[in-house]
Backbone as a chain_set.jsonl record, in Angstrom:
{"seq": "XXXXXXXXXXXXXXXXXXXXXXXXXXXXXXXXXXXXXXXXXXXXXXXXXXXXXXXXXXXXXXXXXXXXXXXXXXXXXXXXXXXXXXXXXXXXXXXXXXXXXXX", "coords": {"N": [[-10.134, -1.943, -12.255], [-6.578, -2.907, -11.87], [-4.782, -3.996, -9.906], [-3.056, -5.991, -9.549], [-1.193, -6.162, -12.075], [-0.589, -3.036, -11.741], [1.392, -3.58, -9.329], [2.977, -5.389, -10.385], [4.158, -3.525, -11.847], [6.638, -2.939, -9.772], [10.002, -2.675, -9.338], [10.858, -3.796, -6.699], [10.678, -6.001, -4.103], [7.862, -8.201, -3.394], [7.24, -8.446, -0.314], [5.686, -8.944, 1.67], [1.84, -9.938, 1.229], [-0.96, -9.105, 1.85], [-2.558, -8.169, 0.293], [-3.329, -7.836, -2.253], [-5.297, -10.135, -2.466], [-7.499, -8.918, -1.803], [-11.25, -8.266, -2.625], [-11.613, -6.339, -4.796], [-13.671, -5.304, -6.229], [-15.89, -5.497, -4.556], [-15.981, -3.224, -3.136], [-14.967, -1.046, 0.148], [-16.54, -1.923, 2.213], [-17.009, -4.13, 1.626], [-14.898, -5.967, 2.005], [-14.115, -4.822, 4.646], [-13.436, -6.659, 7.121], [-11.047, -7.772, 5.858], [-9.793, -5.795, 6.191], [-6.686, -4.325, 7.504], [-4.021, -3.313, 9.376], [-1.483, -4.449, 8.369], [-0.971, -4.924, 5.312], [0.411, -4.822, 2.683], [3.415, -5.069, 1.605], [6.879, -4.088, 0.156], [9.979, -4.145, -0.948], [13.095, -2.594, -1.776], [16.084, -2.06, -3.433], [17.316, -0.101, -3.104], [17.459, 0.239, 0.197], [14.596, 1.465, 0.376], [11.836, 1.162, 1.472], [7.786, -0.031, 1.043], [4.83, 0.836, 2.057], [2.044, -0.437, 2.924], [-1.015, -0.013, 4.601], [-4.173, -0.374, 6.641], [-5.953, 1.78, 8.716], [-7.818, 2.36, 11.44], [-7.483, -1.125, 11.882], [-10.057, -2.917, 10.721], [-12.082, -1.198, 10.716], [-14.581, 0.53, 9.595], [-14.635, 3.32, 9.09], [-12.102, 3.725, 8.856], [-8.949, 4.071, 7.086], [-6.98, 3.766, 4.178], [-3.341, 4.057, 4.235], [-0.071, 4.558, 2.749], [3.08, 4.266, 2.672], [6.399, 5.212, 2.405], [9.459, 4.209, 3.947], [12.808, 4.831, 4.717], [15.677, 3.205, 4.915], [14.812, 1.292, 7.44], [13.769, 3.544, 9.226], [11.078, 3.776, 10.619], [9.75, 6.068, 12.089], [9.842, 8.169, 10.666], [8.788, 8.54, 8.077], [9.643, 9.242, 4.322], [7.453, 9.676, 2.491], [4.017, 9.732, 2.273], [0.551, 9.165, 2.135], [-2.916, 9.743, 2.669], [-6.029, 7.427, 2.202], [-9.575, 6.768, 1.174], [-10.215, 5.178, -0.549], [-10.514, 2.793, -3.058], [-9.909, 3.524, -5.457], [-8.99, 6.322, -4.924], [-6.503, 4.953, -4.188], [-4.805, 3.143, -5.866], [-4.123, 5.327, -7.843], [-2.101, 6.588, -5.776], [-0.699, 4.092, -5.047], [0.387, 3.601, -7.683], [2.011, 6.173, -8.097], [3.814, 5.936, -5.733], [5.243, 3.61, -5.992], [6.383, 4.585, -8.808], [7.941, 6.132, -7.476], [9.772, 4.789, -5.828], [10.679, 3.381, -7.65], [12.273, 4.471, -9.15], [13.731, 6.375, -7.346]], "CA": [[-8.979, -1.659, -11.431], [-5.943, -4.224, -11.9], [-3.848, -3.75, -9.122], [-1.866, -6.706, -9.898], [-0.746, -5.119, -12.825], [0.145, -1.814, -10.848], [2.246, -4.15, -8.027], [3.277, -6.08, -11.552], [5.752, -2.655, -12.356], [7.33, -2.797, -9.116], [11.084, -3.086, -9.457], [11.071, -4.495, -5.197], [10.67, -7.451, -4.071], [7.063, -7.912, -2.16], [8.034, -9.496, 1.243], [4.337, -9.279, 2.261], [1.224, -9.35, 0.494], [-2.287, -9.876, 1.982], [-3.526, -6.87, -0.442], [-3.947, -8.322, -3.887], [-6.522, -11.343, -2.088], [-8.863, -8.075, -1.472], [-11.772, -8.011, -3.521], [-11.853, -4.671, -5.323], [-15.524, -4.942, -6.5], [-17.025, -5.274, -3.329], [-15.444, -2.041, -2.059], [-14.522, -1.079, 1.678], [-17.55, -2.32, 3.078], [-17.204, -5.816, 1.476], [-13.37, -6.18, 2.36], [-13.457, -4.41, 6.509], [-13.227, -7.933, 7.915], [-9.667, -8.209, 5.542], [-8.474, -4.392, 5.754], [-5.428, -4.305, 8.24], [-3.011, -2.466, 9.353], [-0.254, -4.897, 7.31], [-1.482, -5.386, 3.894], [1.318, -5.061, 1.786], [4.949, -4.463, 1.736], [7.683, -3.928, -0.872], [11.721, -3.875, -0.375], [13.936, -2.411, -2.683], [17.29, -2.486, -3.457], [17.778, 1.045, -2.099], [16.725, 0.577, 1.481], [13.327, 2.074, 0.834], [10.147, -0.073, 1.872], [6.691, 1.056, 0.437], [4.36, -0.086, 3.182], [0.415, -0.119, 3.015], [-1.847, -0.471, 5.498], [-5.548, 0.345, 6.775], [-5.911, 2.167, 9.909], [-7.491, 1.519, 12.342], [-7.408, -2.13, 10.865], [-11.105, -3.673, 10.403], [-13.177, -0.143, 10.85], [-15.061, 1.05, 8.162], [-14.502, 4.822, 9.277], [-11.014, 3.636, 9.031], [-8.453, 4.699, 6.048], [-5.524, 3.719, 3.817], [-2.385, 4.71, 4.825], [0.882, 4.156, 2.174], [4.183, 5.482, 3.317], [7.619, 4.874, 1.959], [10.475, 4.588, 4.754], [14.058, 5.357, 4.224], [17.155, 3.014, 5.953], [14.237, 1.224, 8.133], [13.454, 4.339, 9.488], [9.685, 4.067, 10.667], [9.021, 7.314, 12.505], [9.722, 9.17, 9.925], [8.731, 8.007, 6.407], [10.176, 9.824, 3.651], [6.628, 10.077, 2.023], [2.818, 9.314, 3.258], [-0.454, 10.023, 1.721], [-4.031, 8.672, 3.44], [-7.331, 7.826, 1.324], [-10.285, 6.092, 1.821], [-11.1, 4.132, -1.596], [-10.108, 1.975, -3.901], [-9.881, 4.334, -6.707], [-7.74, 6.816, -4.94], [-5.507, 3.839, -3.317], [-4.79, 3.004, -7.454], [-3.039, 6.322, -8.095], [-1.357, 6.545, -5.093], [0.428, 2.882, -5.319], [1.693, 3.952, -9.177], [2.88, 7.336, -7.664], [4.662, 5.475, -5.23], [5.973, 2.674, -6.789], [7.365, 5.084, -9.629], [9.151, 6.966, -6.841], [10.689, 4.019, -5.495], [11.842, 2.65, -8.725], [13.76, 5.933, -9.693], [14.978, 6.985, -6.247]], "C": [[-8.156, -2.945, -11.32], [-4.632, -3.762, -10.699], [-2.843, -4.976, -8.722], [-1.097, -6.535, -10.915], [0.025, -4.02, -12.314], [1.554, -2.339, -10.289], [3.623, -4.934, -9.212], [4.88, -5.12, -11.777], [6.982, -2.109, -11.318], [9.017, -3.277, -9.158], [11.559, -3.9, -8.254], [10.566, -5.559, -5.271], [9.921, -7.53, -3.365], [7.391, -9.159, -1.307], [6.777, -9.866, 1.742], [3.045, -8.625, 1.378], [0.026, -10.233, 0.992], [-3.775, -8.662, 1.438], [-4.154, -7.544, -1.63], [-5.006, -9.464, -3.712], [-7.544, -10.352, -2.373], [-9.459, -8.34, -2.974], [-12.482, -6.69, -3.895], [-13.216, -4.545, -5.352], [-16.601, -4.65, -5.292], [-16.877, -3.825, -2.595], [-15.155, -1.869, -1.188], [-15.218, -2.173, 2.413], [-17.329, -4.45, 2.892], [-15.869, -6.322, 1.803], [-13.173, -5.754, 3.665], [-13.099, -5.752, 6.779], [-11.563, -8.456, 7.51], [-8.762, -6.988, 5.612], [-7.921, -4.466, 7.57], [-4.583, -3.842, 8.198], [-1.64, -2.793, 8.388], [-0.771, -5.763, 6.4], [-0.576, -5.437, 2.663], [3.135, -3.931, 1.811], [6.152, -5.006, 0.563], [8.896, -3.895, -0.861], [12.08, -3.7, -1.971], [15.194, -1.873, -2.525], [18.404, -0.86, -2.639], [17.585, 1.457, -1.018], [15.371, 1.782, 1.574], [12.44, 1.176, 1.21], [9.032, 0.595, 1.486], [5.702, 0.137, 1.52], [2.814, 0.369, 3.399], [-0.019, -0.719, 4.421], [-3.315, -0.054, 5.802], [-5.486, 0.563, 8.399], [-7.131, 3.044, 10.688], [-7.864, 0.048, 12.04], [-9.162, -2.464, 11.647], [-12.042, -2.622, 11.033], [-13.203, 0.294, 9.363], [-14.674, 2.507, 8.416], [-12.627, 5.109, 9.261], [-10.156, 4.513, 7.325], [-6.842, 4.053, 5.353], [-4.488, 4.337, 3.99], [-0.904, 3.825, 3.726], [1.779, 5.117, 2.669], [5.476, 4.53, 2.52], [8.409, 5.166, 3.127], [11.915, 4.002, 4.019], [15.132, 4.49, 5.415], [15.768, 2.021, 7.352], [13.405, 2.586, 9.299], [11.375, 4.936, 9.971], [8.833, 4.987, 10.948], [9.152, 8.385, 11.838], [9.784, 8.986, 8.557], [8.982, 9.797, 5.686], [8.746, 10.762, 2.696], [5.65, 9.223, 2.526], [1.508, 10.059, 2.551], [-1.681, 8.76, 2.213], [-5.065, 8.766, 2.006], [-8.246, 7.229, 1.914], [-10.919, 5.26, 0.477], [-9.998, 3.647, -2.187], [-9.323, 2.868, -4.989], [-8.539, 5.473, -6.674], [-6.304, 6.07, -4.934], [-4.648, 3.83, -5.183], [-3.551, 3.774, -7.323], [-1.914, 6.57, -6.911], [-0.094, 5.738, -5.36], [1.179, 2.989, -6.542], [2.36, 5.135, -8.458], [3.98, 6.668, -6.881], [5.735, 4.678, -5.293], [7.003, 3.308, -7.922], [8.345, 5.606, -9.009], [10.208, 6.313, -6.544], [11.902, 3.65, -6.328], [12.788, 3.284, -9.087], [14.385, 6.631, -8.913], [16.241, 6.461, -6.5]], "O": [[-8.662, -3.959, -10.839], [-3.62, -3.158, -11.054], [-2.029, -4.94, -7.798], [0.054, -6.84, -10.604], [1.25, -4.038, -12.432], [2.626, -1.815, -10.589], [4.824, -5.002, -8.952], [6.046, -5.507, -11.848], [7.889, -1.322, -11.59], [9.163, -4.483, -8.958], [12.503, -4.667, -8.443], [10.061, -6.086, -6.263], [10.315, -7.149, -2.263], [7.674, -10.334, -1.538], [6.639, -10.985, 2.235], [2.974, -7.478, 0.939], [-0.148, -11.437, 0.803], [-4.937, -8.41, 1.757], [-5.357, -7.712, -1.825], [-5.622, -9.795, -4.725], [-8.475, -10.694, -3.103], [-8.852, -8.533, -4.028], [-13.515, -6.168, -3.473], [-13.865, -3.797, -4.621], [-17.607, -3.955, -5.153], [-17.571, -3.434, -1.656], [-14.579, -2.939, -0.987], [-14.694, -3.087, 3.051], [-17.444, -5.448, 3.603], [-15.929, -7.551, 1.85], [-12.112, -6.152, 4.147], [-11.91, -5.837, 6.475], [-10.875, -9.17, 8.24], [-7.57, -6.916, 5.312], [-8.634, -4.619, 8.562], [-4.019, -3.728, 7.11], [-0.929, -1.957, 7.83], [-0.993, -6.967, 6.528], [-0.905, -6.116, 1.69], [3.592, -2.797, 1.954], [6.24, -6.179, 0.202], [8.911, -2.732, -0.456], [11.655, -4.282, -2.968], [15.439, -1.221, -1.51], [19.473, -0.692, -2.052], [17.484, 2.663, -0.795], [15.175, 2.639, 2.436], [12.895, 0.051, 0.998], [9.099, 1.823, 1.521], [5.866, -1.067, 1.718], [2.492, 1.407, 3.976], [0.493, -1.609, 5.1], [-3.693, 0.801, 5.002], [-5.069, -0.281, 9.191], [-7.294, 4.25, 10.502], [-9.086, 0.086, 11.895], [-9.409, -2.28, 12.839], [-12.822, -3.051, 11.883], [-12.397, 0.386, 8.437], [-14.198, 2.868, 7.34], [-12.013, 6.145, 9.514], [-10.745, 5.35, 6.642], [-5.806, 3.943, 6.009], [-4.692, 5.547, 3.883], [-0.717, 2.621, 3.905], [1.572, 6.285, 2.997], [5.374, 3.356, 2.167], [8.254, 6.31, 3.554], [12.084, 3.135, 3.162], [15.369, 4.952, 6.531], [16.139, 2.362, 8.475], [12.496, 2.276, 10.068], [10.735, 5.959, 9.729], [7.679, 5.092, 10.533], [8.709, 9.471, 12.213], [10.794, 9.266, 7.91], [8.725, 10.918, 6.123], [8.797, 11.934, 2.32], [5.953, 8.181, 3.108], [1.428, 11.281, 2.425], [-1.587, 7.533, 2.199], [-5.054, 9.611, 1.111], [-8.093, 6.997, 3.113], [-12.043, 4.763, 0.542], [-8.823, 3.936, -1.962], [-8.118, 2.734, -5.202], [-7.629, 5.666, -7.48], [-5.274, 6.451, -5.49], [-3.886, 4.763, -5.437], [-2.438, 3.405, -6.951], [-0.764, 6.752, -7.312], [1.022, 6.134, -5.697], [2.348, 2.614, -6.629], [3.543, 4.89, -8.224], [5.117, 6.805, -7.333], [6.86, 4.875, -4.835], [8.137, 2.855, -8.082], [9.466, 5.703, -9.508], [11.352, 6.722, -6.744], [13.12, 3.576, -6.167], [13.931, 2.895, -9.329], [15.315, 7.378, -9.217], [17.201, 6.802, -5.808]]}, "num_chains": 1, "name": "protein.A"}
């Protein structure tokens, strides 16, 4: 899993990034102490934001949370999908990232 690569085909500009430190291999369990609610964030040129996080930050029973908002618009992201691994997290961030780039 290269998820610097993934972040790599982003056309935005990351403003915040304390995602790509995680270490994938270890999985959830070896990363709770770094998963947080603000783990990575994206701006692009069309007022969208792609905005990860883990929630509730540093529980293992906790969950990824990516959302795209529209115009700053936080209470109501445009799109939002939860997971709980690595593996899904992956497909998600290309889904998302492609949306951004071609909105």
């Amino acid at each position: 899993m290269d998820f610097k690569n993934v972040l790599g085909k982003s056309t935005g500009i990351i403003t915040y990034d304390n995602f790509s430190t995680l270490d994938v291999s270890s999985g959830i369990k070896g990363n709770i102490d770094n998963l947080k609610e603000d783990l990575l964030q994206i701006e692009y040129h069309n007022n969208l934001i792609l905005d990860l996080g883990w929630y509730p930050s540093f529980n293992k029973k906790g969950a990824f949370s990516i959302s795209i908002i529209k115009d700053f618009d936080w209470e109501n992201p445009i799109k939002v999908q939860k997971c709980k691994s690595f593996e899904e997290l992956e497909n998600f961030i290309t889904e998302f990232i492609n949306y951004c780039n071609n909105y």
